[in-house]
PQR file with spaces between the fields and no chain letter, atoms N, CA, C, O and H, PARSE charges and radii, in Angstrom:
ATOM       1  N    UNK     1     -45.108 -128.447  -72.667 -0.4000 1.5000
ATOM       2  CA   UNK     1     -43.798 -129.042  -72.818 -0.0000 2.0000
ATOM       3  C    UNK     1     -42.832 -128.339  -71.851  0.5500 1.7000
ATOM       4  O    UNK     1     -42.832 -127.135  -71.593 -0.5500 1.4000
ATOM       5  N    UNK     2     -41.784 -129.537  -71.224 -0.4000 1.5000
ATOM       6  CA   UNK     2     -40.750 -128.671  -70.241 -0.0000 2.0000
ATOM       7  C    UNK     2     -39.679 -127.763  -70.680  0.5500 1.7000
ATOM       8  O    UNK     2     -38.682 -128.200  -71.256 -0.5500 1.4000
ATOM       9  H    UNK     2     -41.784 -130.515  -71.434  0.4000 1.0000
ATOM      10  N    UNK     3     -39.804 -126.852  -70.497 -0.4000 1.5000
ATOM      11  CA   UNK     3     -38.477 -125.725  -71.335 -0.0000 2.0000
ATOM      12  C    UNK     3     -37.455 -126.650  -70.648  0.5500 1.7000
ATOM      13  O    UNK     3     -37.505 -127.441  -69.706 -0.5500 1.4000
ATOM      14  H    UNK     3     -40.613 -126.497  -70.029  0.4000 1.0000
ATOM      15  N    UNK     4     -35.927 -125.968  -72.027 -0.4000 1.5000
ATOM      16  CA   UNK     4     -34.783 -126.517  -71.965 -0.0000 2.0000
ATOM      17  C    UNK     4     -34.471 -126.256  -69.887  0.5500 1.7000
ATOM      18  O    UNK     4     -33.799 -127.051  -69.231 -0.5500 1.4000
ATOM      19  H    UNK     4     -35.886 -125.325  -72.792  0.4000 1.0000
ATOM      20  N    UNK     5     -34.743 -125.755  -69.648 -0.4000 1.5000
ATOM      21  CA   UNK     5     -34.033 -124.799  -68.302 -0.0000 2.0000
ATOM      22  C    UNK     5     -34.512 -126.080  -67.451  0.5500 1.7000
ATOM      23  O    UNK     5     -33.715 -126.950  -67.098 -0.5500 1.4000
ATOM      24  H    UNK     5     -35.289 -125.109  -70.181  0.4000 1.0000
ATOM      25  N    UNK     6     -35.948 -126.118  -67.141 -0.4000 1.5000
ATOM      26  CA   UNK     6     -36.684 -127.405  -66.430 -0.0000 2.0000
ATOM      27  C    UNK     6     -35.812 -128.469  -66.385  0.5500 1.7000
ATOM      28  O    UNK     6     -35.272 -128.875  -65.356 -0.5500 1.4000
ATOM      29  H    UNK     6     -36.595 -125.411  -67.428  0.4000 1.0000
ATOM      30  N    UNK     7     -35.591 -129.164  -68.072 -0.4000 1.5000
ATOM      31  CA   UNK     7     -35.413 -130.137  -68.249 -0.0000 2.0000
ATOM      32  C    UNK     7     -34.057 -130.396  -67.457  0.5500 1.7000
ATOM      33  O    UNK     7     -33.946 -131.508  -66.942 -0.5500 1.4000
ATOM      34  H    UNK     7     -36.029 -128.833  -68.908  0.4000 1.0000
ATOM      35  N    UNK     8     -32.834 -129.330  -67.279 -0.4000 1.5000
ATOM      36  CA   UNK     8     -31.676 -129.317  -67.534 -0.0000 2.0000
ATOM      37  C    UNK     8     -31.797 -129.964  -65.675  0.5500 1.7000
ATOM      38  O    UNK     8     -31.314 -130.899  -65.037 -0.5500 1.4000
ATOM      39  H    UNK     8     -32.924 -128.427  -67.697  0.4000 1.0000
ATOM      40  N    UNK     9     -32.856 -128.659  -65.366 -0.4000 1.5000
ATOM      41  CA   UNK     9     -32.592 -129.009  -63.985 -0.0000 2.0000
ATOM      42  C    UNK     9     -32.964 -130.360  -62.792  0.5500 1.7000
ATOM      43  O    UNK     9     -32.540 -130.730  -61.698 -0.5500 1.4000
ATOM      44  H    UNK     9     -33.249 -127.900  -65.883  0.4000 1.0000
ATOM      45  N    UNK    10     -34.275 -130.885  -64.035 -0.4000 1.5000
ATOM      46  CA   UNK    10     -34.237 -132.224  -63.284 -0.0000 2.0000
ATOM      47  C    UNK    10     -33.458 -133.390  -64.085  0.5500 1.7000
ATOM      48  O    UNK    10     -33.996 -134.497  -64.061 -0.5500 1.4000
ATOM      49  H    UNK    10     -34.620 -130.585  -64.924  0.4000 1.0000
ATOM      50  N    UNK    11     -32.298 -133.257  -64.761 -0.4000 1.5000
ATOM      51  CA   UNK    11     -31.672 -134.007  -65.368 -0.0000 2.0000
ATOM      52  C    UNK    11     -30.507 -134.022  -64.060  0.5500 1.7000
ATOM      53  O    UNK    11     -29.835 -135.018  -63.793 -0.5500 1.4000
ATOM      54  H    UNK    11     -31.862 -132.358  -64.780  0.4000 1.0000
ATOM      55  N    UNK    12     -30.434 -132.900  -63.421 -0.4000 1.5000
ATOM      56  CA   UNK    12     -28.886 -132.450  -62.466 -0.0000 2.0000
ATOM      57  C    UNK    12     -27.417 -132.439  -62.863  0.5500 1.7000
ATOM      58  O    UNK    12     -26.915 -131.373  -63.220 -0.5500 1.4000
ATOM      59  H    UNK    12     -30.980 -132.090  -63.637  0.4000 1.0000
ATOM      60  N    UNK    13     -26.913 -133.221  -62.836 -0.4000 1.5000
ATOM      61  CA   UNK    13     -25.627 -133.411  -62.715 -0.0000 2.0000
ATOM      62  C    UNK    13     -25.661 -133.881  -64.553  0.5500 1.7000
ATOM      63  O    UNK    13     -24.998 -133.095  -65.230 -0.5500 1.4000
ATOM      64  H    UNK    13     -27.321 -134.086  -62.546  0.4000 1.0000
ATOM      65  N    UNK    14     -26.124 -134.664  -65.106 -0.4000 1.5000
ATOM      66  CA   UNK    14     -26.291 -135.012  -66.531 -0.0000 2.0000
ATOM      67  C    UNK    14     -26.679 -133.474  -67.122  0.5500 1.7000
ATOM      68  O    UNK    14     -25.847 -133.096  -67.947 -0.5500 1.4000
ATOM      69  H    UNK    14     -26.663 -135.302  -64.556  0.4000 1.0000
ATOM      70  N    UNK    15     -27.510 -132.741  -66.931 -0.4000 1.5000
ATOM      71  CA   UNK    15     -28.244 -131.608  -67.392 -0.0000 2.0000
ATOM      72  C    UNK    15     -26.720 -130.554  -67.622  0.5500 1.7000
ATOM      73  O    UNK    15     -26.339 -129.970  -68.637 -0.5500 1.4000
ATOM      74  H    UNK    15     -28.186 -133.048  -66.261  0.4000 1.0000
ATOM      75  N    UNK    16     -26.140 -130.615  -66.327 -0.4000 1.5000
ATOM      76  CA   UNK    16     -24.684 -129.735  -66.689 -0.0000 2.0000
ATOM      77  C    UNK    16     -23.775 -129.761  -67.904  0.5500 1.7000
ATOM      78  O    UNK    16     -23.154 -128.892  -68.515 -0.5500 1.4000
ATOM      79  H    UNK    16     -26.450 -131.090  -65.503  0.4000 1.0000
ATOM      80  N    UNK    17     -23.982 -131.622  -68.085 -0.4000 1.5000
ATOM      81  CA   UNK    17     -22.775 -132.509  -69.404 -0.0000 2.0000
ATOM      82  C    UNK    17     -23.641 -131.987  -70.335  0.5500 1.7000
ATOM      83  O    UNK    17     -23.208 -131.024  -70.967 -0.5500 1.4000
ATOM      84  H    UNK    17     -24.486 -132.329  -67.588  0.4000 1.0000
ATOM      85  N    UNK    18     -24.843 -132.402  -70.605 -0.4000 1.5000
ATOM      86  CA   UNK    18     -25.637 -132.832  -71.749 -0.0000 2.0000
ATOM      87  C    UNK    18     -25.896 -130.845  -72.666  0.5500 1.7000
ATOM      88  O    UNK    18     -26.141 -129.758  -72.142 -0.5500 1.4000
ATOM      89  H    UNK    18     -25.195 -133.185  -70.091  0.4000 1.0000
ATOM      90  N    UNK    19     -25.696 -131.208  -73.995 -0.4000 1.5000
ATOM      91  CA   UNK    19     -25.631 -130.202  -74.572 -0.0000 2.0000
ATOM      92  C    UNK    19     -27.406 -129.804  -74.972  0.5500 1.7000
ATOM      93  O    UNK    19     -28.175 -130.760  -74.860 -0.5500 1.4000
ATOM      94  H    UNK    19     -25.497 -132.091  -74.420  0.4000 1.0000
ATOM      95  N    UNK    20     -27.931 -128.645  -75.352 -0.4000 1.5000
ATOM      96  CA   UNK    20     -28.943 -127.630  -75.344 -0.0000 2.0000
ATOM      97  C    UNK    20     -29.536 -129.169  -76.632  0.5500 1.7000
ATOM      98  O    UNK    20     -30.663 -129.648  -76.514 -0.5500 1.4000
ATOM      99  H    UNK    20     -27.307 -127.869  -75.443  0.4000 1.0000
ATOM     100  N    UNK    21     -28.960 -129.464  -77.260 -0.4000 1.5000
ATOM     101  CA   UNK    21     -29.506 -130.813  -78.734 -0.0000 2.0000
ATOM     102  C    UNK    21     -29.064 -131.826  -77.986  0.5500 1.7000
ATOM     103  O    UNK    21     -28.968 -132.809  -78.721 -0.5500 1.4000
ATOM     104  H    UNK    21     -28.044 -129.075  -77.356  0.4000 1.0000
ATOM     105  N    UNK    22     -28.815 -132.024  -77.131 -0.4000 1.5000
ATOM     106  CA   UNK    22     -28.809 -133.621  -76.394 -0.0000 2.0000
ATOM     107  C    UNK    22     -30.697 -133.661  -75.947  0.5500 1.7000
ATOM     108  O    UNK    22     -31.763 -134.199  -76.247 -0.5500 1.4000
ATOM     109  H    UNK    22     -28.893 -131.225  -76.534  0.4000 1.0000
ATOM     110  N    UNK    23     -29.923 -132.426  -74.821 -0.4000 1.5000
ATOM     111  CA   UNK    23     -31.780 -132.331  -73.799 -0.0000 2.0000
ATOM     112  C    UNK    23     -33.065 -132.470  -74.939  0.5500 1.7000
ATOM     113  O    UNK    23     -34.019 -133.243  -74.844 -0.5500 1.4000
ATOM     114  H    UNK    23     -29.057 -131.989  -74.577  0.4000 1.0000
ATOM     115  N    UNK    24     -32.828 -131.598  -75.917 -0.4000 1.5000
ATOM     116  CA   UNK    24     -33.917 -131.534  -76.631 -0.0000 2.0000
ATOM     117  C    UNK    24     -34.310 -132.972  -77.319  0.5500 1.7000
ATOM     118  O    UNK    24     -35.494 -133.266  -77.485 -0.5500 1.4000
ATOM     119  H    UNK    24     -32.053 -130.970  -75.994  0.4000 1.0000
ATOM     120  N    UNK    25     -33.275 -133.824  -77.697 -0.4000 1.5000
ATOM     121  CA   UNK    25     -33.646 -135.228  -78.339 -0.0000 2.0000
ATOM     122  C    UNK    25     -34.638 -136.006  -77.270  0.5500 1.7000
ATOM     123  O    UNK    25     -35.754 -136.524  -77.318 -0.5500 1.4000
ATOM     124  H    UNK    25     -32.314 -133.585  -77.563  0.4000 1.0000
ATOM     125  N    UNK    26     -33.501 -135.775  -76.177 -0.4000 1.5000
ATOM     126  CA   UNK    26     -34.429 -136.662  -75.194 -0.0000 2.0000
ATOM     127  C    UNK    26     -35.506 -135.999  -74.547  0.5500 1.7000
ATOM     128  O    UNK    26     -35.809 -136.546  -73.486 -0.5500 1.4000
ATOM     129  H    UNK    26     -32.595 -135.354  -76.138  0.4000 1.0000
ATOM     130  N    UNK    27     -36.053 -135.194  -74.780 -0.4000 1.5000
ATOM     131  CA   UNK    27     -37.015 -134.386  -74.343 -0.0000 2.0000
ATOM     132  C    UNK    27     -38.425 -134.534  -75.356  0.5500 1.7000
ATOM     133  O    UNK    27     -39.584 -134.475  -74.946 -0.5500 1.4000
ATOM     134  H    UNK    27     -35.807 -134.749  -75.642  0.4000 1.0000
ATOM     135  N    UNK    28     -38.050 -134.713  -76.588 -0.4000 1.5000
ATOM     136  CA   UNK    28     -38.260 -135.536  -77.672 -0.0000 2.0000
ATOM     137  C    UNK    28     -38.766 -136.559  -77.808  0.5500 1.7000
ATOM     138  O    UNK    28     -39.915 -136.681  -78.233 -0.5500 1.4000
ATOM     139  H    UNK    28     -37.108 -134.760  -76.921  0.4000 1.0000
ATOM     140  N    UNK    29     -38.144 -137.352  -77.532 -0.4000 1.5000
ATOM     141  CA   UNK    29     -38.344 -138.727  -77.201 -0.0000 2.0000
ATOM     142  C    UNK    29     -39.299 -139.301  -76.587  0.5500 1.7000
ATOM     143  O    UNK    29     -40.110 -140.150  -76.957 -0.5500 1.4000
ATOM     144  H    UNK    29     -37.211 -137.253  -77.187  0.4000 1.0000
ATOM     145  N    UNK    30     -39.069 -138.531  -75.175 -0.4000 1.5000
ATOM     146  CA   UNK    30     -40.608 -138.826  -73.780 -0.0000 2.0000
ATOM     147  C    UNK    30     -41.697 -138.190  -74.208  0.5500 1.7000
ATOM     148  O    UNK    30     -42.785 -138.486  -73.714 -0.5500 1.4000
ATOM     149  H    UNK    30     -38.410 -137.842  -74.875  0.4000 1.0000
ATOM     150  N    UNK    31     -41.597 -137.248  -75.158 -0.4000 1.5000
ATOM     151  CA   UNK    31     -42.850 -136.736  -75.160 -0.0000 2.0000
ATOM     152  C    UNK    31     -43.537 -137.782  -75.876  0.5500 1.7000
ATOM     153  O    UNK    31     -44.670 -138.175  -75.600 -0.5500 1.4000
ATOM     154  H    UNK    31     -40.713 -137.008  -75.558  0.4000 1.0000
ATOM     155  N    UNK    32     -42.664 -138.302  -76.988 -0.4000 1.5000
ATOM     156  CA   UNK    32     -43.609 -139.230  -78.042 -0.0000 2.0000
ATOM     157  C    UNK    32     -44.220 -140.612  -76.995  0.5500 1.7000
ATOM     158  O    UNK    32     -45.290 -141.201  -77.147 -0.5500 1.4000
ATOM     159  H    UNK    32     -41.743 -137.983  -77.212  0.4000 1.0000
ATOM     160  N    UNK    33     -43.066 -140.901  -75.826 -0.4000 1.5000
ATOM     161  CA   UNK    33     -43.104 -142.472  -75.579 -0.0000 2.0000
ATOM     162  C    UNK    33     -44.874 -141.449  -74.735  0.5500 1.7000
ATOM     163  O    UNK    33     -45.920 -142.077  -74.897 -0.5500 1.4000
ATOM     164  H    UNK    33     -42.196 -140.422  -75.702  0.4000 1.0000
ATOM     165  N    UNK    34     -44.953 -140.540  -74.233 -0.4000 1.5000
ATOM     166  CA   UNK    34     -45.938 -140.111  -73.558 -0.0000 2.0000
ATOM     167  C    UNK    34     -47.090 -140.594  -74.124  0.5500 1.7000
ATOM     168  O    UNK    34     -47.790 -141.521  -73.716 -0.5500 1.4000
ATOM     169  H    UNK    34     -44.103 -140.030  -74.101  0.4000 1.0000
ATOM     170  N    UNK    35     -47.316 -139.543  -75.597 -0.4000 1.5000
ATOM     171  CA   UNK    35     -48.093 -139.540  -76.486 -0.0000 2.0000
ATOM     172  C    UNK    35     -48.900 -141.247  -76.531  0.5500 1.7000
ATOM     173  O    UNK    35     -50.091 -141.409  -76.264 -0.5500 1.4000
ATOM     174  H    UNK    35     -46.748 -138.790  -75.929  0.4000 1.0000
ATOM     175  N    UNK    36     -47.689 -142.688  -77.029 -0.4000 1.5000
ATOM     176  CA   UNK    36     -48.125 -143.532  -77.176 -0.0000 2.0000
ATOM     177  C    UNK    36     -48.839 -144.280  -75.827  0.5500 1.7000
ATOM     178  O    UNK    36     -49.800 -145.042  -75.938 -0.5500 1.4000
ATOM     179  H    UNK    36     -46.722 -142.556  -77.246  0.4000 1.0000
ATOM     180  N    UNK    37     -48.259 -143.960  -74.653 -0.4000 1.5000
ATOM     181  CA   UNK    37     -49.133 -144.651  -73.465 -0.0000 2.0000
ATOM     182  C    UNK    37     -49.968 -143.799  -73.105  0.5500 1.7000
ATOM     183  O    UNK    37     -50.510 -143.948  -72.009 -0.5500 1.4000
ATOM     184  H    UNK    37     -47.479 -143.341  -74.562  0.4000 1.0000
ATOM     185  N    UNK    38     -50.331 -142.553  -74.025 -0.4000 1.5000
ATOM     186  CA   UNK    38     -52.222 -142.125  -73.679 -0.0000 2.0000
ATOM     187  C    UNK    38     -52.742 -142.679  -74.241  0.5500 1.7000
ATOM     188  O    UNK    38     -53.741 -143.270  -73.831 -0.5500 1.4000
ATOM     189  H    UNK    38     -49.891 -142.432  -74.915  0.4000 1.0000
ATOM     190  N    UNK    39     -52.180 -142.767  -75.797 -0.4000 1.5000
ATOM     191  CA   UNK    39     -53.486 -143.794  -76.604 -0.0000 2.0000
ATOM     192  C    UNK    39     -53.667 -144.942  -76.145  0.5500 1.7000
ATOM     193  O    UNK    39     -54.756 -145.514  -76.178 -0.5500 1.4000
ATOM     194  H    UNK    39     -51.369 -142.287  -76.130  0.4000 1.0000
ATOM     195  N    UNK    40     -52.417 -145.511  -75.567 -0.4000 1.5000
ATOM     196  CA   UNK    40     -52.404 -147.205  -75.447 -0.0000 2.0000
ATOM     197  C    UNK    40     -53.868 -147.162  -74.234  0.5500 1.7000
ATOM     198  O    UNK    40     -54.972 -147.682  -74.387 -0.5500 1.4000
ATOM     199  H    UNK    40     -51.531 -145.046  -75.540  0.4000 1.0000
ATOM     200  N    UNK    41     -53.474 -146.540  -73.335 -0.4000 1.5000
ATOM     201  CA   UNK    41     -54.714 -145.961  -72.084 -0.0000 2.0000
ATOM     202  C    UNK    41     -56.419 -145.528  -72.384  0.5500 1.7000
ATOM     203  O    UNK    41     -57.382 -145.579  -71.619 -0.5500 1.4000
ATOM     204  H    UNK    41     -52.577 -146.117  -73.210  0.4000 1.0000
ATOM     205  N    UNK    42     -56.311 -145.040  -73.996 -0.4000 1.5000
ATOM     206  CA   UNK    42     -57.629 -144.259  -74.506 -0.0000 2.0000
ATOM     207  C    UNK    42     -57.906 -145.625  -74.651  0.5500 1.7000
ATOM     208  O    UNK    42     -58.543 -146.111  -73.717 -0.5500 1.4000
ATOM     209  H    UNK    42     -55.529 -144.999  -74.617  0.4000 1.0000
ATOM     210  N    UNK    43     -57.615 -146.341  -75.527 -0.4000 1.5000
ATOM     211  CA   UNK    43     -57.332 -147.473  -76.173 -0.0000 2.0000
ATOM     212  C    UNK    43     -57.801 -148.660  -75.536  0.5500 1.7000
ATOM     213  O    UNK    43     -58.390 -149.431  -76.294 -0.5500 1.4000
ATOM     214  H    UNK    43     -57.098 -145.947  -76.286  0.4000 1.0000
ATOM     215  N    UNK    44     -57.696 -149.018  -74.327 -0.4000 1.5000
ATOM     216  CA   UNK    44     -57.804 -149.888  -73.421 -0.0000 2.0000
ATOM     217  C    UNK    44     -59.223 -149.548  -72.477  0.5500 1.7000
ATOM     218  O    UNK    44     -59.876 -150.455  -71.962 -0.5500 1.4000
ATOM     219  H    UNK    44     -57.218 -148.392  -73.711  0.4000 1.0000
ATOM     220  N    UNK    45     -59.610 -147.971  -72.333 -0.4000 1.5000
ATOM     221  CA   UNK    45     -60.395 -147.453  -71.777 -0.0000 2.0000
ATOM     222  C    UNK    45     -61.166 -147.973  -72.189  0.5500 1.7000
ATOM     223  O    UNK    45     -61.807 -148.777  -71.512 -0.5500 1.4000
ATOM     224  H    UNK    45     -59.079 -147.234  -72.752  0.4000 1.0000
ATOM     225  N    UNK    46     -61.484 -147.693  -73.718 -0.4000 1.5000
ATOM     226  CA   UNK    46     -62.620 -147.360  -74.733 -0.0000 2.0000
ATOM     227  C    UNK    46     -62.992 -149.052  -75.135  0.5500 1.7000
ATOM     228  O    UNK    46     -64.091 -149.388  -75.577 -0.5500 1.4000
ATOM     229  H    UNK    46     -60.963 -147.040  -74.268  0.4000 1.0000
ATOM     230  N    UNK    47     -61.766 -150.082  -74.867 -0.4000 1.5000
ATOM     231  CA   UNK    47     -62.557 -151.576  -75.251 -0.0000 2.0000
ATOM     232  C    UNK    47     -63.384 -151.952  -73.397  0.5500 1.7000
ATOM     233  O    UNK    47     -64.378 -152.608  -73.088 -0.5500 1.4000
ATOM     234  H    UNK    47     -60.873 -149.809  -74.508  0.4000 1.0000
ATOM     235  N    UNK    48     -62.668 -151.392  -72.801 -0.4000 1.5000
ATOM     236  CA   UNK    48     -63.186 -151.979  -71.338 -0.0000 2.0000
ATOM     237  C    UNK    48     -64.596 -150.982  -71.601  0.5500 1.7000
ATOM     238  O    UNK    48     -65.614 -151.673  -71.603 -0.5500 1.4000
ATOM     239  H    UNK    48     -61.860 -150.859  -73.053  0.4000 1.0000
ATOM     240  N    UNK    49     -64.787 -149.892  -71.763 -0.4000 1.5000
ATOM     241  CA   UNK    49     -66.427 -149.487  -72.000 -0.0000 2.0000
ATOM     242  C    UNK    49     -67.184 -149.909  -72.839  0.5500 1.7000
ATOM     243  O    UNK    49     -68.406 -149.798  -72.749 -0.5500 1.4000
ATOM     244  H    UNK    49     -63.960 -149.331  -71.760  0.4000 1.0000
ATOM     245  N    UNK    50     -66.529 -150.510  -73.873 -0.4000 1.5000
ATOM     246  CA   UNK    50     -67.325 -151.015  -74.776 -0.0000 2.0000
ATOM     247  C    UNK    50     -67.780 -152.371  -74.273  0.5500 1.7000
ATOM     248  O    UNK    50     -68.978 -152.628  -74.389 -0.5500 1.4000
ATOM     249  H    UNK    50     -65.535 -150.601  -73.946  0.4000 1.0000
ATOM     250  N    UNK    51     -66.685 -153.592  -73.533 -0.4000 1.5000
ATOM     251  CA   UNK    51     -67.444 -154.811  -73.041 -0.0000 2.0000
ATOM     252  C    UNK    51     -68.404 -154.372  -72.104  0.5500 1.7000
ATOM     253  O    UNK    51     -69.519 -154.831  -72.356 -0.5500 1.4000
ATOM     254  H    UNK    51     -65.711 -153.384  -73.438  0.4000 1.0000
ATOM     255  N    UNK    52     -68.349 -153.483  -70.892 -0.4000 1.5000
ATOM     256  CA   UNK    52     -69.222 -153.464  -70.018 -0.0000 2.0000
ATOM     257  C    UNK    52     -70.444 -153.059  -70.442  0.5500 1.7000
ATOM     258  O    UNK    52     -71.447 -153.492  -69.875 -0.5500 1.4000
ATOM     259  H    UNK    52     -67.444 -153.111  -70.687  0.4000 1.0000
ATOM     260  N    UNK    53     -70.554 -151.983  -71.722 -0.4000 1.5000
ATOM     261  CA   UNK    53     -72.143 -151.643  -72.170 -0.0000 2.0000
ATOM     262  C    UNK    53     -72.219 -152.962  -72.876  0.5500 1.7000
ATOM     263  O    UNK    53     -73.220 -152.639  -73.517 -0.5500 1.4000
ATOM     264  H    UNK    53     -69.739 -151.632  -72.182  0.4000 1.0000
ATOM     265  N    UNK    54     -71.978 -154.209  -73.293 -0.4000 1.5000
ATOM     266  CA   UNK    54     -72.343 -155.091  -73.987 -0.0000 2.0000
ATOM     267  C    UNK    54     -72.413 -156.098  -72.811  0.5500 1.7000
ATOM     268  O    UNK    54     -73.283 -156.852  -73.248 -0.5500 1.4000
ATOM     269  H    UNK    54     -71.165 -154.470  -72.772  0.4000 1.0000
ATOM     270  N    UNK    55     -72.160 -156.460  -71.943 -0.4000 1.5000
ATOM     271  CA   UNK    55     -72.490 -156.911  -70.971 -0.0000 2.0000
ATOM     272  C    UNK    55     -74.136 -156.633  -70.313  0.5500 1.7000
ATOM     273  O    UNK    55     -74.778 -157.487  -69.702 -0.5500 1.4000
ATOM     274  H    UNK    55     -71.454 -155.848  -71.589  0.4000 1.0000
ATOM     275  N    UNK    56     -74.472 -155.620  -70.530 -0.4000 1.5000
ATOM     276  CA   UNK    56     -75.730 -155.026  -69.706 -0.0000 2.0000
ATOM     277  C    UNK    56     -76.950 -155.133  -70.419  0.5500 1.7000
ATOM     278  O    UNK    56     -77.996 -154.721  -69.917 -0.5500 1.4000
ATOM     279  H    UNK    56     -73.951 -154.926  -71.027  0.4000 1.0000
């Protein structure tokens, strides 16, 4: 996970405004939206391997 400091600094000019519980919500946030487009990805992997061994 990106420490507050990271985050602040590729936020820039927002990172200066945004308070130490702003960054962290939205820091928050991406991690989860992250979380859901690996599974969505595992997810999609695992039916495309499954047609191709049923294909063969």
């Amino acid at each position: 996970m990106l420490s507050l400091k990271k985050c602040r600094e590729l936020l820039g000019e927002t990172g200066k405004k945004w308070t130490d519980e702003k960054i962290e919500q939205v820091r928050n946030y991406l991690m989860k939206l992250a979380r859901i487009n690996v599974e969505i990805i595992r997810n999609l992997k695992t039916k495309r391997d499954e047609a191709s061994s049923n294909n063969v």
